[in-house]
C-alpha positions as CSV (number, residue, x, y, z in Angstrom):
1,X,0.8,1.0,5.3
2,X,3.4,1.9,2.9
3,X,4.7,0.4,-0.4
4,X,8.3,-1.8,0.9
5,X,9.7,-3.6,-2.2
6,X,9.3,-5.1,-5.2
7,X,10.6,-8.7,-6.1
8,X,11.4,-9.2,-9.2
9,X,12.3,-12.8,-11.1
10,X,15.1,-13.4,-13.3
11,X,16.9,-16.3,-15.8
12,X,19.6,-13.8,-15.3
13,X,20.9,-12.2,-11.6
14,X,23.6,-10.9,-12.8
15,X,22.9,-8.8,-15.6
16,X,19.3,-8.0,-14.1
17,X,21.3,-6.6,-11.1
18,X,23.9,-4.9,-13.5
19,X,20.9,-3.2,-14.5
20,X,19.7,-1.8,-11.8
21,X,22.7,-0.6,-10.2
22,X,24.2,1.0,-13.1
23,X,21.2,2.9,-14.7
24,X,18.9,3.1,-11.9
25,X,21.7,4.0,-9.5
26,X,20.2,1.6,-6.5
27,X,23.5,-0.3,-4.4
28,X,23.6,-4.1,-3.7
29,X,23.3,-4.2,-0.2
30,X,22.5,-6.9,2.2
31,X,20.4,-9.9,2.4
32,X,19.4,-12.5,5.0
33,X,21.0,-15.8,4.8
34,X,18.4,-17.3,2.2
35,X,18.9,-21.2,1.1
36,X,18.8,-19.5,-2.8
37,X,20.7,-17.1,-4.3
38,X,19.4,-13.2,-4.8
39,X,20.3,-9.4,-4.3
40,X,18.4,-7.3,-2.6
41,X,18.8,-3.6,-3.8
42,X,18.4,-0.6,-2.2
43,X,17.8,3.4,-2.1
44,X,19.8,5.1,0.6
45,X,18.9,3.0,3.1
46,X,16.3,0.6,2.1
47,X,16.0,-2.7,0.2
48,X,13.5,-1.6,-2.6
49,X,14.0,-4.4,-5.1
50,X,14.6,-7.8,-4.5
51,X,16.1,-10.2,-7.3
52,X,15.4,-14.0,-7.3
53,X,16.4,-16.8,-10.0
54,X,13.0,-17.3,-12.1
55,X,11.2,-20.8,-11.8
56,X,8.8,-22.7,-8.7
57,X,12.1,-23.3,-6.3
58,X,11.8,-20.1,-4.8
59,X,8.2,-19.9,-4.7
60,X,7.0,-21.9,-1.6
61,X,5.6,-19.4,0.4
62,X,2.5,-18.8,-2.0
63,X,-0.7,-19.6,-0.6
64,X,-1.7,-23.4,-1.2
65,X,0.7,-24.0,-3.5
66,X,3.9,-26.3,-1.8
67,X,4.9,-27.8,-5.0
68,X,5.4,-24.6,-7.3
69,X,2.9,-26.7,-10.2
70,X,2.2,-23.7,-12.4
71,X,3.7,-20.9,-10.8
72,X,5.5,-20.3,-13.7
73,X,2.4,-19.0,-15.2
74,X,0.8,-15.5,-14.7
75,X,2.7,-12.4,-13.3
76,X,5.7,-13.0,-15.5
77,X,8.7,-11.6,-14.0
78,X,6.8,-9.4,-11.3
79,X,7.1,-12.2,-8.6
80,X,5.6,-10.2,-5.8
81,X,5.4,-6.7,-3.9
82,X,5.4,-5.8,-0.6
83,X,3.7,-3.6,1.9
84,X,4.7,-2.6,5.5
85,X,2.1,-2.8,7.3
86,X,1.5,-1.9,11.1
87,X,-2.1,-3.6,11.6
88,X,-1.3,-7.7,11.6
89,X,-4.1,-8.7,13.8
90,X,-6.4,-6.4,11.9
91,X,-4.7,-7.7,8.5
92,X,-5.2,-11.6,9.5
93,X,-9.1,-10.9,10.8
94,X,-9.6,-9.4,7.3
95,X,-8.4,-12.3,5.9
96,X,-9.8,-15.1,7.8
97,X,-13.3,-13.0,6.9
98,X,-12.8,-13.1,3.2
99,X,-11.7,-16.7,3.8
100,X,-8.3,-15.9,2.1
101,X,-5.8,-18.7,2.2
102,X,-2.6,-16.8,3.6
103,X,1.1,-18.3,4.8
104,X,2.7,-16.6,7.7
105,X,6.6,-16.7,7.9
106,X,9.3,-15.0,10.5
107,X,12.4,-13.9,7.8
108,X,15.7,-15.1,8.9
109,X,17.6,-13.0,10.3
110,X,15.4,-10.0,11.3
111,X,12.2,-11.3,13.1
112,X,10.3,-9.9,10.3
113,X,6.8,-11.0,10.9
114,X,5.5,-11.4,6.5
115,X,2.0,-12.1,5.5
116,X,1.2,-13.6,1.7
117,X,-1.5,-13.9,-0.1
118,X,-2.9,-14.7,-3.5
119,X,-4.4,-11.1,-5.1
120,X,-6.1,-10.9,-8.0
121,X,-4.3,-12.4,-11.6
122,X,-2.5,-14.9,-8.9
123,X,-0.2,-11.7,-7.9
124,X,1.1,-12.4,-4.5
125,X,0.8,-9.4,-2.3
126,X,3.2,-9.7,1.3
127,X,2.5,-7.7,4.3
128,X,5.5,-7.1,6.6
129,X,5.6,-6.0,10.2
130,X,7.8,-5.5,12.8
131,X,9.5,-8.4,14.9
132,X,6.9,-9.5,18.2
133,X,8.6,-6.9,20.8
């Protein structure tokens, strides 16, 4: 498993990805047809940080929670990180044996296969994969 991306929240895209790009050095690259706005930015090749607009819209894909009540609350602007991971059966037995609530999506676009789940301090941890072959 290895770290993917960070996702970061923001009342401001624009100067949050100014930020980025010009002192970090990272390149606005591209991004799957989302029904919200965002950058995803990346390092040579790969999308490292991800930008999203800050409040529940964007949030539906945590773990029992379909109407974003109170996801405002907690992790601030740290919205989520990722992992790729290259174990899903092994991931999903794990977590059917904790008796973790988890969502399973397919991202638009690439056939992504993404795990979330509710961590610890209601930080939401995804675990990609690769597309079913």
């Amino acid at each position: 498993m290895r770290l993917d991306h960070l996702t970061v929240r923001t009342d401001d895209l624009e100067a949050t990805k100014d930020f980025f790009v010009d002192v970090l050095g990272l390149a606005v690259g591209e991004r799957p047809a989302f029904r919200f706005p965002g950058y995803w930015l990346y390092n040579r090749e790969r999308p490292i940080v991800h930008l999203v607009p800050a409040g529940p819209a964007q949030r539906s894909y945590v773990p029992g929670r379909r109407d974003g009540a109170g996801l405002d609350q907690g992790t601030g602007a740290v919205d989520h990180v990722a992992f790729f991971g290259d174990d899903h059966d092994g991931l999903i037995a794990r977590l059917k044996r904790r008796k973790l609530e988890f969502t399973e999506r397919t991202q638009v676009g690439t056939g992504t296969r993404q795990v979330f789940v509710a961590g610890p301090h209601s930080l939401v941890v995804e675990i990609d994969f690769a597309p079913k072959a």
